[in-house]
N, C-alpha and C positions, 0 to 999 in steps of 0.2 A: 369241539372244546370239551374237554374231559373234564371234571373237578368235584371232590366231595364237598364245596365248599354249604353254608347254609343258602339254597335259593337260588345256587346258581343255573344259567337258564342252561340248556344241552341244544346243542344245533349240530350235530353230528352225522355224516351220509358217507358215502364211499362212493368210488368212482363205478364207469361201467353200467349201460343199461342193462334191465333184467336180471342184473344180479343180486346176490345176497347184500343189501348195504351194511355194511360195516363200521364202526368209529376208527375218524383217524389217527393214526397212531402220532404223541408227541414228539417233540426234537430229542434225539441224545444227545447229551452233551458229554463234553470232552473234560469231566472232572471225576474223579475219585473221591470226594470229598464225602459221599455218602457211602462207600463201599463197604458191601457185606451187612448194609441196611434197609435196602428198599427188597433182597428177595424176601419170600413166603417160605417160612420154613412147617414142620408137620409137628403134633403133640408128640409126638414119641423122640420128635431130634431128627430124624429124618429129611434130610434138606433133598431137594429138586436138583436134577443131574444139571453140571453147570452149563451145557451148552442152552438148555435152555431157560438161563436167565435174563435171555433178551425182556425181560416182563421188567425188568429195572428201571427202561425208558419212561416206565409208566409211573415212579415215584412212586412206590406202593411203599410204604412205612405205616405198619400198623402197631400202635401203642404196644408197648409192654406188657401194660394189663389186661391186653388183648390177644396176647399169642395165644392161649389157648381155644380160644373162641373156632381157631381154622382147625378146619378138618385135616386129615391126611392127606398130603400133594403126593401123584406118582406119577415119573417122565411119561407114562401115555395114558393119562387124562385126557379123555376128550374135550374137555374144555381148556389143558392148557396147552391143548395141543392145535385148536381152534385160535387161539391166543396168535400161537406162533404162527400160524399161519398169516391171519388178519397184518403181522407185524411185517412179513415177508412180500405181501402182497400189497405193504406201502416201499416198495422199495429197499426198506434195508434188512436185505439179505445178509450182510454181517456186524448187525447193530453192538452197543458197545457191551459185553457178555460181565456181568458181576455177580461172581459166588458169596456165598458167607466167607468165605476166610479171607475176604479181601483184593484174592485175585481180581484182576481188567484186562480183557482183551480189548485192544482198541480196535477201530472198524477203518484197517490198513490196507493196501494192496501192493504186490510185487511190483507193479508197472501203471502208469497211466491208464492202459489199455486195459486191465481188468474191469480199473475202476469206469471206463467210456463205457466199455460195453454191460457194464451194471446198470448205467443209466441209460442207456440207449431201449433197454429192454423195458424201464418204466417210465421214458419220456412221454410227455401228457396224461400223463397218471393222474388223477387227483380232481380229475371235472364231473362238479356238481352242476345240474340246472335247477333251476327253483322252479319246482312242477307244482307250488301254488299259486303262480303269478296269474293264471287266468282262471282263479277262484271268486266267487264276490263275496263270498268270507273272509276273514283271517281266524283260522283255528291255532289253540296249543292245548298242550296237554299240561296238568298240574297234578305232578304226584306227591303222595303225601310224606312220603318213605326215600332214604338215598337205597336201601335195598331193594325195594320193589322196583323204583326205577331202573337201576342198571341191568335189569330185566327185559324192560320195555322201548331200552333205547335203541335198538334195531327195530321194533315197530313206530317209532316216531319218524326215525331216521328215513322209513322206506318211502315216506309222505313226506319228507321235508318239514314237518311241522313239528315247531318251535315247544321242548318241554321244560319246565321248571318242576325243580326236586326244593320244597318247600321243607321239606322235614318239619312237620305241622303245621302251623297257619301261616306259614313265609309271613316275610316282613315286609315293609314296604319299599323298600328299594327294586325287587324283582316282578313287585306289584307295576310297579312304575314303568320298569323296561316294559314290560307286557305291554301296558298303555301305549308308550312309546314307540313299540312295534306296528302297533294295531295303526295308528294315526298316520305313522308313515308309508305303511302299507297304501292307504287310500280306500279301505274296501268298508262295504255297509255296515258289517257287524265285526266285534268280537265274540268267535266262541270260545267258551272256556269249559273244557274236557278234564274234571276233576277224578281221580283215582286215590279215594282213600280208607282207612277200615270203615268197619258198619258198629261204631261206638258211639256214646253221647259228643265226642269233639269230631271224626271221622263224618257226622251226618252234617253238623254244623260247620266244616269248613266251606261247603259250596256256597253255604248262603251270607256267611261270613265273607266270603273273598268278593260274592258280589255287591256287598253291600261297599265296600271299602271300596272297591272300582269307581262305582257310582256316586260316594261319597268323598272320599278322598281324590278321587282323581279328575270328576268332572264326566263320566261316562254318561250319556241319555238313558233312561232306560231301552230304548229302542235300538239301541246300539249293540247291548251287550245280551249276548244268552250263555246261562253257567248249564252243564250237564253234567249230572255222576253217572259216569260208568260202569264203576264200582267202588265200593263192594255195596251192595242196594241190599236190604233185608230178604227181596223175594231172590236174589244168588245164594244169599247167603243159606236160604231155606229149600232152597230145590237144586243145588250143585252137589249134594250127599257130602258137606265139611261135617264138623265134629260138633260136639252139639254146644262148643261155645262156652262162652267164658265169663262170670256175671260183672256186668257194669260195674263201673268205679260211683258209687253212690255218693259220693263227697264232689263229685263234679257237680258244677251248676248247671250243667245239662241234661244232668241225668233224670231230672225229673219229666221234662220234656220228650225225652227219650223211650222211656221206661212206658209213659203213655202210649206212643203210637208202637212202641216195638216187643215191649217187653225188656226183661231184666238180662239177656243175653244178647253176647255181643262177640263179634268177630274179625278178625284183623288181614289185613289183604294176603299175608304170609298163608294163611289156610288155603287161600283157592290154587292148585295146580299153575306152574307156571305156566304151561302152554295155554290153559284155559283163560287166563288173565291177559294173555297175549292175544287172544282170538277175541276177547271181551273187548279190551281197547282199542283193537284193529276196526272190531263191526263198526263201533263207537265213532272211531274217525273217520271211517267210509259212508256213516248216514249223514254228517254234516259238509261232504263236498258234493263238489257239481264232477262226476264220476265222470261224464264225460268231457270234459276240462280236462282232469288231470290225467285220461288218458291219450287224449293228443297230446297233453309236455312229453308222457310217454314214449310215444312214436317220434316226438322232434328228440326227445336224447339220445335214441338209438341213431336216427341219422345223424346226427352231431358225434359221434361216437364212430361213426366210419369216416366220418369229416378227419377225425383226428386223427385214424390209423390212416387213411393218407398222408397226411398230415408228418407221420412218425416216418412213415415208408419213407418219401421224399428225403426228408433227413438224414436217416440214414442210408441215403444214397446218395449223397450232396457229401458226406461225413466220406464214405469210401474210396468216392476220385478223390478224396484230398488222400487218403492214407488207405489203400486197398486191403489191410493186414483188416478193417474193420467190415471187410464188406462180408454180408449176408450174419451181421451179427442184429 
């Protein structure tokens, strides 16, 4: 589930043990109504070669007063080229294609049979196992940022474990799912894996979100454990970032802040993505039972040969009926 919305949770994986987990790609729909509005175009006017605006599926509309914010897109971008892929590798190999100027290719086929054997090649595509059902936690992660997250959502993804993108101090309705989650899970604790800057609101949202748990929702304290991940003052201080940015003194935190930290302050944008990636990764790997989640491990991979017999069979069931399909 993709969404910039405020709070909303990300429960995103891809199929396939051992592999890279991916978010899955949304539905295209069979409308023009948005055309020549959801691609990315570049500050200079530069638009993105059309075959590859399969990225439309994804509703990207970014403000007006926003266009210049994007960098430069060029057709081999490794990242929009990683895009296309991810999109390819849900199956729709010729999703609905929209340029700027309005053009639509629809996602048609000469014959029946293009389209069987499109699907034959991604039949049972799409199976997640929930590798933290023999956890005695319930972990998630809470990032602070819609940007930092969409960073992180391939390392949530590869755990299964549930992230919310609070864009500050989330409200209480994603508070609630959280809860929600965790009770119906059944397990001992909730942990709560917070990712946010190292500023006077950045230090105080872990202790803010667990107070609201506990207060608002009825959590024991023995129930729930909050952890910052990042961005912690000693990252902030031994990762070689910049030397930082001075606190908002009008905040009512800041005084609090300013005590244990000092007048400098840092925003999870400073630390290297990949290093924020390996931070949250450590982060979520000290709070499982390691050897749990890697027997789910070894049961998806055979579940995974399960299926590809599973496909085999099929398409050989599919053949005797019409041999034009066999060995597709």
């Amino acid at each position: 589930m993709l969404s910039g919305c405020t709070g909303e949770t990300v429960t995103e994986r891809s199929p396939g043990a051992g592999e890279s987990r991916q978010p899955r790609s949304a539905n295209a729909e069979r409308s023009s109504k948005n055309a020549g509005k959801s691609c990315l175009s570049s500050k200079n006017g530069h638009s993105i070669q059309p075959y590859l605006y399969a990225v439309s599926i994804f509703a990207i509309e970014p403000a007006p007063e926003n266009e210049t914010l994007y960098d430069p897109i060029r057709p081999d971008d490794a990242a929009f080229l990683e895009l296309r892929r991810q999109i390819e590798s849900q199956g729709m190999i010729d999703p609905i294609v929209v340029s700027c100027d309005g053009y639509i290719k629809w996602d048609t086929h000469r014959s029946v049979g293009t389209f069987v054997q499109r699907s034959l090649r991604n039949l049972f595509s799409g199976y997640w196992r929930d590798l933290l059902q023999s956890q005695p936690n319930w972990p998630e992660v809470v990032v602070e940022k819609n940007t930092v997250a969409s960073s992180l959502r391939s390392i949530a993804a590869k755990y299964t474990v549930p992230m919310t993108s609070g864009r500050g101090y989330s409200s209480l309705p994603p508070r609630k799912d959280m809860v929600d989650r965790f009770r119906a899970s059944g397990r001992e604790k909730l942990i709560v894996i917070v990712v946010s800057d190292h500023d006077p609101e950045g230090e105080d949202i872990p202790n803010s979100f667990g107070v609201s748990l506990r207060d608002d929702f009825g959590l024991a304290p023995d129930q729930l454990v909050v952890v910052k991940a990042a961005l912690t003052h000693q990252q902030a201080t031994t990762l070689g970032l910049h030397e930082g940015q001075f606190a908002k003194e009008e905040s009512s935190r800041f005084p609090r802040f300013a005590e244990r930290y000092g007048t400098r302050c840092w925003e999870l944008e400073a630390v290297p993505t990949d290093i924020l990636r390996e931070i949250v990764e450590h982060a979520i790997r000290s709070v499982l039972d390691l050897e749990a989640f890697d027997a789910e491990l070894a049961k998806e991979r055979a579940e995974q040969a399960e299926l590809d017999e599973c496909r085999a069979r099929v398409k050989a069931a599919l053949a005797r009926i019409d041999p034009s399909h066999k060995g597709e």
